[in-house]
Each structure stands twice: as C-alpha cells, then as structure tokens.
N, C-alpha and C positions, 0 to 999 in steps of 0.2 A: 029741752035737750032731746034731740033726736033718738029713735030706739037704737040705732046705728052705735051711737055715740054711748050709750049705756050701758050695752053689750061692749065696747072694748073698754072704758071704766073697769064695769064690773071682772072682765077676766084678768087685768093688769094687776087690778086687787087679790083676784083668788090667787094669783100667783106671787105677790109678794107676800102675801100672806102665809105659802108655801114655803115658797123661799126662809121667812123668817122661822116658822117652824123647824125646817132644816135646819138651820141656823142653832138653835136652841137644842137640839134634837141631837142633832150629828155629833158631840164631845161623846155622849154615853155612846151612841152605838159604834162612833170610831174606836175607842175605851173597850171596850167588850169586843169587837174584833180581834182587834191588836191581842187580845188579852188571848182570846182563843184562838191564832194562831201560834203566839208563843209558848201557849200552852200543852199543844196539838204532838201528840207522839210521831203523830206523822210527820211533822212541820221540819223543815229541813234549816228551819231556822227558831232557837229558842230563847226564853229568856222570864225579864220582869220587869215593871216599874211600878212608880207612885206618883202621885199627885198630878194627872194629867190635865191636862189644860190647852182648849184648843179654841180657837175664833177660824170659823169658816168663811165668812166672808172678810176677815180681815189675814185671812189666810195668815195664821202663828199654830205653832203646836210647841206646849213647853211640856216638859215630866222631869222628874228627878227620881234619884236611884234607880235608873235605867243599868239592867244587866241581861248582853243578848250573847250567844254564846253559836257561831254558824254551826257548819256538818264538820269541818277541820276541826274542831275544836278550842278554835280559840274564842276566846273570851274575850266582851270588849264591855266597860263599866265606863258610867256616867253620872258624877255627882248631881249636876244640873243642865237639860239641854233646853233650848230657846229652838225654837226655826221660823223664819220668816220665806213669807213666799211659795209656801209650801205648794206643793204640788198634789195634789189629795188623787187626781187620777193613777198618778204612779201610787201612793201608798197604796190603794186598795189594789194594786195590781190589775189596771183597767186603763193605758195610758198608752192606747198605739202611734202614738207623735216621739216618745222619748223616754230616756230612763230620770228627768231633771223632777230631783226631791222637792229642794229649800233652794232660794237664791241665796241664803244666808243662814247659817247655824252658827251657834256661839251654844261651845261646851267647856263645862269646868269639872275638873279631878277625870280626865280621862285617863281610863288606864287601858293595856289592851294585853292579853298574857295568852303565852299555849305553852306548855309546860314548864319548863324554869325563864322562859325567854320573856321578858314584859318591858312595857314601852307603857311610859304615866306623862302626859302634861297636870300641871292647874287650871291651864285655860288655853283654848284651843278654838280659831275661829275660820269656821270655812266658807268660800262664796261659790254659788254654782254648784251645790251638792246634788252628783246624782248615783243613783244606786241601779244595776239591771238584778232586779229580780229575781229575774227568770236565770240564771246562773247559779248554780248550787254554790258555787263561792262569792256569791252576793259581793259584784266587784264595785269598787265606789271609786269614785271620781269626781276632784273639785277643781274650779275653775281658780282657786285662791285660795293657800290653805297657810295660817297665821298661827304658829302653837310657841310658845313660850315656856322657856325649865324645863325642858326636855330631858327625860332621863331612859334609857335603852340598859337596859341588864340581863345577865344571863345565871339568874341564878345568882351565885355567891361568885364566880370566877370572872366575870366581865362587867365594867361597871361605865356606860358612855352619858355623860353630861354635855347639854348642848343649851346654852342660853336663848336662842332667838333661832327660831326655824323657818323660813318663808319659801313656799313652794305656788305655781303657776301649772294649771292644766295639769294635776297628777293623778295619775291613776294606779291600779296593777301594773297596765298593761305600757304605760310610760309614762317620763314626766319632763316637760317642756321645759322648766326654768328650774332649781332647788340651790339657796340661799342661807346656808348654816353662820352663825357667828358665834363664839365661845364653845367650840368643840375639847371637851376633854374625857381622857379616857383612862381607866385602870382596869389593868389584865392581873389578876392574878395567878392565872396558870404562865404565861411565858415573865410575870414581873417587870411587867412593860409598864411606863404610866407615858401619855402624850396626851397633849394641847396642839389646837389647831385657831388661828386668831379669828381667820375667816376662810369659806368654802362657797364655791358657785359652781354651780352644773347645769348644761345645757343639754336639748337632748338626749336625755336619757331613758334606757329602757327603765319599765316601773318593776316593783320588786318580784313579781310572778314572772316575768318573763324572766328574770336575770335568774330563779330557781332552776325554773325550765330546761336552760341552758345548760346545766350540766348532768342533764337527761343524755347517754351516751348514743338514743337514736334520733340526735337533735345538731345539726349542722355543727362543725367544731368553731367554725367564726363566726361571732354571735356579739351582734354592735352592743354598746355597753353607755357612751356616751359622745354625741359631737362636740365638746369642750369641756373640761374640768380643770380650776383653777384654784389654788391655794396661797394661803401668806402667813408668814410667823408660823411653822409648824418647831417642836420640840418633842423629844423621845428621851426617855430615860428609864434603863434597867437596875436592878437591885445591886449589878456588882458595881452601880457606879458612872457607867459609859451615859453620856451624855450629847445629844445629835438635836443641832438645829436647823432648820432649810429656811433661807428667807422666804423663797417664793417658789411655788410649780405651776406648771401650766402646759395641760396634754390638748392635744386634737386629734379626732377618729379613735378614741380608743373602742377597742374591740377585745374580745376572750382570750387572744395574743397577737392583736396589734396596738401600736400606736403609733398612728400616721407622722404625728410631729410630737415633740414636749421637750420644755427647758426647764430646769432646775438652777437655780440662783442662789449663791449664800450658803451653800453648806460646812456647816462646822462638826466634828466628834471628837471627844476626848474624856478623862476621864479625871475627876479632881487629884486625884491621888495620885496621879500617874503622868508624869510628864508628855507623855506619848501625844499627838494631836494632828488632826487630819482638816485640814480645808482645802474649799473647791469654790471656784467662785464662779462656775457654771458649764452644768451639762447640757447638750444638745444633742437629740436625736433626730431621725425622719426615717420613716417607713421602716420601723422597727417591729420584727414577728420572732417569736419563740414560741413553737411548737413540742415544748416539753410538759411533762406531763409529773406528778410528785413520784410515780413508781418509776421511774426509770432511775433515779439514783436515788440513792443513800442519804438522806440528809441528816442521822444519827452521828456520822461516822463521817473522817477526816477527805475532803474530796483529794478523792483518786483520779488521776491521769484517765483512767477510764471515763469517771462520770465528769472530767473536762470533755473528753470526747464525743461523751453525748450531747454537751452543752452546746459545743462549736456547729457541730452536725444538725441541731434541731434550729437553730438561732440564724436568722439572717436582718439584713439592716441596709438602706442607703449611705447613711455618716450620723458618726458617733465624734461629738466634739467637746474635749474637755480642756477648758482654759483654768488657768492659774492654779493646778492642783498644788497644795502645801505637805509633805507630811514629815515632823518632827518632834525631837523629844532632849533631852538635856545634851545629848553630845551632838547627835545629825538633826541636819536640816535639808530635803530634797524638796526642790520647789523648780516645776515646768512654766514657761510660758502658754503654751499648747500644744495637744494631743489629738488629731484628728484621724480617726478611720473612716476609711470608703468601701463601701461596696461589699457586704458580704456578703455571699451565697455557696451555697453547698460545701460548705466547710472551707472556702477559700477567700481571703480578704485581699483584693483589687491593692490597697495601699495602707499604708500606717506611715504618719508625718509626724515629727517631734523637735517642735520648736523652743530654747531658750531652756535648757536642763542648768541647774544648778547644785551643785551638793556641797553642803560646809557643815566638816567636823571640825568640832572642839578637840583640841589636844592641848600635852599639858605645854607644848612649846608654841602654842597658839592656833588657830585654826588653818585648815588644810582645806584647799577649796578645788571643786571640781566643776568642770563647765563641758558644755556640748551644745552650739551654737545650733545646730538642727541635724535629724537624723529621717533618712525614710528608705522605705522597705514598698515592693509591688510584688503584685501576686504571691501573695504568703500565703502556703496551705498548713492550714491550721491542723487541719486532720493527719496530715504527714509529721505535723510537729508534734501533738500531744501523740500520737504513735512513737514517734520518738522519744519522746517524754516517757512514755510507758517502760522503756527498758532501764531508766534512772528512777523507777520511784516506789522508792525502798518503803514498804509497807512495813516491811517484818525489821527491827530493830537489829537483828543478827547480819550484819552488815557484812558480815564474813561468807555469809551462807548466800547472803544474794550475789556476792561476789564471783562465789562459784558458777551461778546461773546464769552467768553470761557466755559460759560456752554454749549454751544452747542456741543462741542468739545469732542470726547472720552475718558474713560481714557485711550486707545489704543495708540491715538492719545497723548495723555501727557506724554507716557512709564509707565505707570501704568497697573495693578501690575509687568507688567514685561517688557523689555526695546525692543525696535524693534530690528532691527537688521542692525543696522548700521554699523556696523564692527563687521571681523572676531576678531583682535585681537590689542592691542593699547599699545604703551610702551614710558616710556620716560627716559633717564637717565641723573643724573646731573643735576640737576635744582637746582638753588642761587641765592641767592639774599645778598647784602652786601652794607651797607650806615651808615650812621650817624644823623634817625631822631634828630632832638630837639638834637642834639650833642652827642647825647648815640649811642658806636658802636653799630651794631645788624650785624651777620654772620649767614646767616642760608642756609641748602643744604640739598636735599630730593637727596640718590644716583639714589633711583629707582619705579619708580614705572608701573604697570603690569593691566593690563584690557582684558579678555577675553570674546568672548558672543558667546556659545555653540548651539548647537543643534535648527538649526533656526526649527518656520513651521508656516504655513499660514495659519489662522482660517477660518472656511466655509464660501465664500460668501464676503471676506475678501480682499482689496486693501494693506494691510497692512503685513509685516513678522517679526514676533515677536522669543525670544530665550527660551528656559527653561533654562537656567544654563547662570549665568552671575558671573564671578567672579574677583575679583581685589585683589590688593596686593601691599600696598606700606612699601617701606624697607628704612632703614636708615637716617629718618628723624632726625636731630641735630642743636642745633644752637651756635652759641657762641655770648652773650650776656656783654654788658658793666658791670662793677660792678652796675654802679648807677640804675639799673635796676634790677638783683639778688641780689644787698647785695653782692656779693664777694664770697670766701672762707668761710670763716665763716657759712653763710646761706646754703651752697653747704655742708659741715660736718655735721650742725645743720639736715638737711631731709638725712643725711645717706650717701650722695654721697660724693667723693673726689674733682669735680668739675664740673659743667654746660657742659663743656664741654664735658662729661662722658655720658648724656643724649643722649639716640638714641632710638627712638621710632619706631615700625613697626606693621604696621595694615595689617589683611585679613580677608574680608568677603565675603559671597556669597547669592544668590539665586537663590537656585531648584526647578522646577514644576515638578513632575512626576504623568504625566497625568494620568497613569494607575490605580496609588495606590490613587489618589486626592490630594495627600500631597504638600504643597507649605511652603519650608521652607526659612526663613531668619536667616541668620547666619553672627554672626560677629568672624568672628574663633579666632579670635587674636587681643588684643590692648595692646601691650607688650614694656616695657622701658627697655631695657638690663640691664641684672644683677640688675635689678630691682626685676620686676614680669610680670604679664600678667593678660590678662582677658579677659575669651571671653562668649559669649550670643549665645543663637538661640532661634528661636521659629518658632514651626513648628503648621499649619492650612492644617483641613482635609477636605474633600468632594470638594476640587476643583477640578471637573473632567474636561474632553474636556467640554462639554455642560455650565456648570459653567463658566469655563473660557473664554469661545469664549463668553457669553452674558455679562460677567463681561466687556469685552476689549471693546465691544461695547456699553457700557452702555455713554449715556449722563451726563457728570459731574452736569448737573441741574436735573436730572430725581431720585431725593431722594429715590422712593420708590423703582426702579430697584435697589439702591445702597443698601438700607436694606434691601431685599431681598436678595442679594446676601452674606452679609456680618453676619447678624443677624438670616439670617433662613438657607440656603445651607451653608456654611461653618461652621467648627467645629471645637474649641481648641483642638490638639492635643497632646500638650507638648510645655516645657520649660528648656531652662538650663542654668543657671550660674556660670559660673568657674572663680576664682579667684585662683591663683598659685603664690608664693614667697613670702619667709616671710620679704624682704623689702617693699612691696607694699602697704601694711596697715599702716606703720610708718611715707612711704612718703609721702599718703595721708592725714595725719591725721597733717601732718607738713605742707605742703602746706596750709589745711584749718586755721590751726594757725595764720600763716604768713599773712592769709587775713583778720581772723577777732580779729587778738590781742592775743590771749587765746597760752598757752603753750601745746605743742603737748600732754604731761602727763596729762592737765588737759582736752583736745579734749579725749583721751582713757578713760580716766575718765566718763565724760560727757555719751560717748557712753555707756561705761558697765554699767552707772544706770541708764539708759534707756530701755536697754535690761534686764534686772534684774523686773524692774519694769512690763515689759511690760511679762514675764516670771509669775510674778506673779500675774500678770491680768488673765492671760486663766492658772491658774493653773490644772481646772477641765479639758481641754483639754489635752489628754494627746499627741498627735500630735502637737500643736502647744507650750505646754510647752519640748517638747523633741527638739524644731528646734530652739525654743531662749538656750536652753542650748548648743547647738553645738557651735551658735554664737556667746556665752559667750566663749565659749573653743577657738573659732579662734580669737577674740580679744586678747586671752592672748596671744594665741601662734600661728601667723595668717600664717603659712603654707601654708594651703592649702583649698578652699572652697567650697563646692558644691552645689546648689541651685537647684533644679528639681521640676518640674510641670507636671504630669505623670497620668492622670487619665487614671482608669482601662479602658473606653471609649470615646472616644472624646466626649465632649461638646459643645452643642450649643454657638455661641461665642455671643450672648446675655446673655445668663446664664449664662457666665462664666467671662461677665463685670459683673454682680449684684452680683458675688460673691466672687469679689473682696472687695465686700463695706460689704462683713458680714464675716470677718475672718475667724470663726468657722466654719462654713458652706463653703465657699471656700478653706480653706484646705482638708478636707476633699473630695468634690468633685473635686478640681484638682489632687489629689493628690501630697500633698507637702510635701517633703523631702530634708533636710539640716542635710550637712555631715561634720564633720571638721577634718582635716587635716588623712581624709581615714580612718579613725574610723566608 
C-alpha cells in the first residue's frame, strides 16, 4: 500500500471516527443547549421537557412533556413530539440556506393556550416544519399540517370542535389550502350552537396578518381569502330559531369585499312557531360595505337613520335572490326572483321582482295574491330612507310625533312636487282572487307605469325634486259574484253586456315649467272601455324657480309662508273638463240609481230640472244661461263635454276661490265656457 493510499485511509478513519463521536456525543450537548436556552432569563423563548431523544445521523429528535412558552405569552405543550428529517443547522440557530426544522413531526396531546383562549389536538402531524428563529414571534410554517379532535375554546364562553383538520403551506403569515370537516360550535355568551359538515379555503391570509388587519394604521381592504366554501351548515339559538344553509361559496373575499358568493338552501324557523323563512339561493358580485360597528346601534331597534348609513356605506354589482319563501299558519309569500343592479352611492341602478305570490288562509277559504313582475331604475335609496325618516316613530306617543310634522317641509312630504326617488317604476299583473263573506271577487290590474322626469336641486337644498311626474294605469277589471252586482240583469240594466266587460284605465300628470311659472295637474284620462272617459286638468301660474324653491321649503306649521305662497304668488291659470262617450252619462246615472233606489229615467230627469231651473235663475246672465243650455243639450244627447276655465289673465287664486261663491261674477272672471258635443 502506497503512503499515498495510507494517508487517505487513515484520515477517512479519523473522520468517521469523529463523525461517530458526534454522533454519540451530540443528544447530551443538543440536551443541555436546548435546556439552557429555555432556561435563559434572556431567552425570548422558554420552556421544558423530558426524555429527549436524538439520532444525528439519522437525523429524529423525539421528547415528551415539552412545554415552551414564546415572548406573547402563549403557551404551547406537548405530550410526545417525533421529528424526522430534522434540520439541526436551524435548531442551533446556524442555518443561512432556510428556516426548514423537520420534514416531518408527529405530535400527540398538543395544546396551545394564552389566556383563557386554547386550542388541544391528540395528535397532530406536520410535513415541512419550518420555524425563523430569528423573529421574536418565532413564526412556524408547514408544508402539511394533519391534526385531528380539534377543539378551540375561549375560556367557559366559546366552545369549537372540529374533527378532521387538513391544511397545505400554512403559516402566520398565510395559508394556501385549509380543509375542516365536522365543525361545531357552542357560544355561550350570544347562545348560539352551529355545525358545519365541511369547509375549504383557498388563499388565505394566515392568522397574524388577519390580527394585523384591524390595526387602524393598516390599509382598510385587506385580502382575507381567494375561495371559501362550505356545505351543511346549521345555527341554532336558545329561544329556539333554527337556520340551515345547504351550501356557500365566496371568491375574493376581502375585510369588506366579496368579489362573487352564493348561498344555496337556506332554511329558518322555529319549532314552536309556525313562522318560516326559505331561500333557495343568494347571489352576489362585487359586493363592498364600508361600515364599521360604531356607526350604529346594534343594541337598539334599527332606525331609519342607521338604514341610511347602511345604504350610503354599502355598494354591489347584483344581488340575486330566487325563490325566497316566507310563511306561517295564515300567509304564505313566496317570489320567483329578486334581482338588484348596481348600487353605488346610495343609489340602486334597478330592482326587478319576478312571480310574487301571496295566500292567506281565511276562514271562507283562502285569498290569493299575485304580481307577475315588478321593476323600479334609479332608486335613491338615500332619498328614500330620508323619507322614511319623517315616518319612523321611535317614541310610542304617536300623538306627539304627529304633532312634529309641522316642522317638516312640504319638500320633505313630496309636495307640490315628488323627490326623486326613481327614475322609472312599473308593475304588471297584479290580482287578487278569494271569497270574502262567501262572495267570489276576481280582480287584476295588467299594468301599471310611473315615471319622475327632469330631476333638479333647489338652491341651498339637501333634497332632488322632478318637474314632470307621470303614471298610467291600464286594464284594471274584476269579476264579481252575482250576489254583489245583481247579475246580468243589472250589467244590461247600466248598458253593459256583463261586469266582466268593465276595464278601467287612468293617466295623469304633473308639469312644472319653471320658465313659463306654470304648474299643471292633469288627470289625462279616467276611461271604462267602450264606456267613455274623462279627464281634468288645472293649470297655476306665477310658480317660478323662486316661488318654488321657498314653496318646498316652507314649514308645514308656518301658515302665513303657506298663504303667501298660495293666495298672493300664484295665479289661476285655467281649467278643463272633458267628458267623451255617449255611454258614460247613462252608466253614471245608473249606478247612482242602484244606490239610492230611484230609476236611471227618473236620475236624467231629476238632473234636467235642475239644470233648467238653475238656467232660469241667471237668465240675465247671458254666459252662464248659455253654459246651463249646453248641459241641457249633453244630458239629452251626452256625447261629448267640455268644461273650460280660461281667463283672458290669470287670477290671483284668492280671487278666484271668492269667485267661485259668486257665480256671476266667477264666470265671468274665469272665464267659463261649456261646449256640448263640439257645437
């Protein structure tokens, strides 16, 4: 053997010879390290254990009744720990490649406590354990963390059991995957108990950051989780109430968002109580509430107010609720769908309401209500619960609040003209169908239409008012029992074939046009098919901007602002009355029979020697004897009627009430003209 060859022999030897030494050597002084750092007043990390047990070159470190306690104060015990894989350059704190402990720990009876708050498995197995050290919160992180029996508690007042726990890449600081199954919980302080069947989380911030986060100089939106999903959840309180969810399932939740989430399945009710609520699913997207617990109340009954901080703080892309149920031994209201769009700064884009049902129980059978669909754009919400505010009687003395409404605008009450709470409002298919007192009753409105024009804000003004507000309902009909119309008979007797034949449709409006002062009320149409019609207006002058903005603002108590505004600035401008269809006079005059005994012939009767008479009273007029003879001509032959109030100049509208109480002299100054049938 070469000396060459003898010399690397013999060093190969010194050094496994070393090696083994270590080997044998290293359990005591790892042991007494360990010992006198945890020991160490200095040590920002303390504790204890027994029976330690280490292989260096098979890299295991085991102990039992390990108790290490950080600088926070919490506490973390250990019946028996295993580690495989170990990392010995990190323990010793010598390890500039990584903070990686154990590829593998298996611990049993772990508990972990910092004041009444503690968290226990029986056995708890983690892969990829690595710890940084050099952190005074000594933050740990596993590549694979497996605990079983899980119990979280707070002291006597919160109690969470969790059978099976399975987390991926978790740290403080986040955690990649978290896999709960048999979640259950009991609250003693709110008397809440809930089950959860199973839970998965993606994405998640780890439990240090999510502290962090409501650190007030720490950004207010603060990511929380990219997916969280749940199934079989169950809640139940002491008084009884009772709430299941089949399934949820959020994305991008954040510290008040969450980008998308559905809820499936939900049930409340309560055994005792017939009352019962289901939903067979919510859907959101891009849902943010920026409220906060101090801004309201949550002791105490919400108030109109802290609706308006809800509206105002709260916005969303669409809110979609299908099949909501909610009933109890007499009602039952149950939607098809409920869909909101768009909310932002207190204003919601849309609200659509598909397949409304309502069925009460009575004792002559049940009464059913229907609404085929309903939708509503540009609804300000914040205009509404301001509204809402002057209805919501906190103080029980309902008398006394009553009084406080003179303090109130008429601005504030939609007088003269309506805010602007929506752009536009529609509802089709409305019915109702029962058997009061045993008498069918059928009645169905197909349609009806709400629009509120041309918003604008008066100087100085909280409030947004419309000049043009106009409605429009179509197809109102009903189908009535005989014992109610008399039958056929009574339906020929007023001219019709039958009750059912009846279909009514109304439109009316109201324009401000600031520039001209003119504020007209108009009922354009109150028309019975194939009947007749009839429609009104009346139009008032000198309401300019200035009028109007002190009018909106006038105090409903403040009488003399009111007569001034009404009696000395505004001015009668006109009037008109139109009656069309020569059935219209026959049905009217049939109907008032029906209610007070008298024969329709002897109602037309009645009428023309009244008008006759009253023809011959102001004979010397010859305007008001020229306008009872029209009326005499449309009684005979009632085609067609026109009624007009046309003064050559608008009149003060106190002069033109005092001259309604002197005919002669109010004809004349309003000018009043009656036309019949276009003659």
């Amino acid at each position: 053997m070469s000396k060459k060859t003898v010399l690397l022999v013999g060093g190969l030897a010194v050094l496994a010879a070393a090696g083994a030494g270590l080997h044998y050597k290293a359990p005591a002084y790892l042991e007494n390290r360990f010992r006198t750092i945890l020991s160490s007043p200095d040590s920002d990390l303390r504790g204890e254990f027994s029976d330690f047990e280490m292989s260096l070159l098979g890299r295991t470190l085991a102990a039992r009744n390990v108790k290490l306690i950080d600088p926070n104060g919490v506490t973390y015990t250990i019946g028996s720990m295993h580690l495989n894989q170990v990392n010995w350059l990190t323990l010793i704190g010598a390890n500039p490649f990584g903070n990686g402990i154990a590829g593998q720990a298996d611990l049993e009876e772990l508990a972990i406590a910092h004041d009444a708050y503690g968290i226990t498995t029986p056995k708890a197995e983690l892969g990829d354990l690595a710890m940084d050290l050099a952190s005074r919160n000594f933050d740990i992180t596993t590549g694979r963390a497996d605990l079983q029996n899980l119990t979280i508690s707070d002291g006597d007042i919160r109690r969470i059991n969790i059978d099976h726990l399975l987390a991926e890449n978790a740290g403080s600081a986040n955690i990649d995957a978290l896999n709960i199954t048999g979640w259950k919980m009991d609250d003693q302080e709110t008397k809440i108990t809930s089950s959860i069947d199973n839970m998965s989380f993606a994405g998640c911030a780890g439990p240090a950051d999510l502290i962090a986060s409501f650190d007030p100089d720490i950004a207010r939106d603060f990511a929380i989780c990219d997916d969280i999903s749940a199934t079989t959840l169950s809640f139940a309180d002491d008084a009884g109430l009772e709430m299941s969810v089949d399934a949820i399932a959020l994305s991008g939740l954040e510290s008040r968002v969450i980008k998308s989430g559905t809820l499936t399945g939900l049930s409340m009710q309560q055994p005792d109580n017939p009352a019962r609520l289901a939903i067979g699913e919510i859907s959101l997207a891009d849902f943010r509430i920026d409220l906060t617990g101090d801004m309201i109340d949550l002791d105490t009954r919400l108030s109109m107010t802290d609706a308006r901080k809800m509206v105002e703080n709260t916005s969303f892309q669409t809110i979609i609720v299908k099949n909501p149920v909610i009933s109890d031994e007499e009602v039952e209201i149950a939607l098809d769908n409920v869909t909101l769009r768009d909310m932002r700064d207190g204003r919601l884009a849309g609200i659509d309401i598909t397949g409304s049902h309502i069925t009460q129980k009575t004792p002559d059978g049940p009464a059913n209500f229907g609404l085929d669909g309903l939708s509503v754009t540009d609804l300000d919400l914040m205009a509404i619960t301001g509204f809402g505010e002057i209805y919501d009687v906190a103080d029980e003395m309902v008398g006394q609040h009553i009084d406080q409404f003179e303090d109130f605008t008429l601005g504030q009450m939609n007088l003269p003209l309506s805010q602007a709470l929506y752009g536009a409002f529609s509802m089709n298919g409305l019915s109702f169908s029962g058997a009061p007192d045993g008498e069918k009753v059928e009645i169905r409105l197909d349609s009806f239409k709400s629009t509120l024009e041309k918003p604008f804000t008066p100087e100085n003004s909280a409030l947004t008012f419309v000049k043009i507000n106009n409605s429009t309902l179509e197809g109102l009909h009903a189908t009535l029992d005989d014992s109610i119309t008399g039958g056929n008979d009574t339906a020929i007797y007023l001219g019709i074939n039958s009750f059912d034949d009846l279909v009514l449709d109304v439109s009316n409006s109201i324009i401000w046009d600031e520039t001209a002062g003119d504020f007209v009320y108009s009922i354009d149409k109150v028309a019975l098919r194939d009947i007749g019609q009839i429609g009104l207006s009346v139009t008032v002058t000198g309401i300019n901007d200035d009028v109007m903005t002190r009018l909106l603002k006038t105090r409903i108590g403040d009488d003399a602002a009111l007569e001034q505004a009404l009696t000395v600035d505004a001015a009668f401008r006109g009037a008109r009355l139109e009656i069309s269809g020569e059935k219209m006079l026959p049905f009217a005059l049939g109907v008032a029979s029906l209610l007070n005994g008298n024969t329709a012939e002897d109602m037309k009767m009645l009428v023309t020697m009244n008008l006759m008479q009253a023809q011959e009273q102001f004979a010397d007029d010859a305007t008001l004897y020229d306008a009872f003879g029209e009326l005499l001509t449309w009684v005979d032959d009632p085609r067609h009627l026109l009624i007009e109030l046309a003064p050559q100049e608008p009149v003060a509208m106190g002069m033109a009430a005092g001259g309604l109480m002197f005919p002669q002299m109010g004809a004349q100054m309003l000018g009043l003209r009656i036309t019949a049938n276009g003659q």
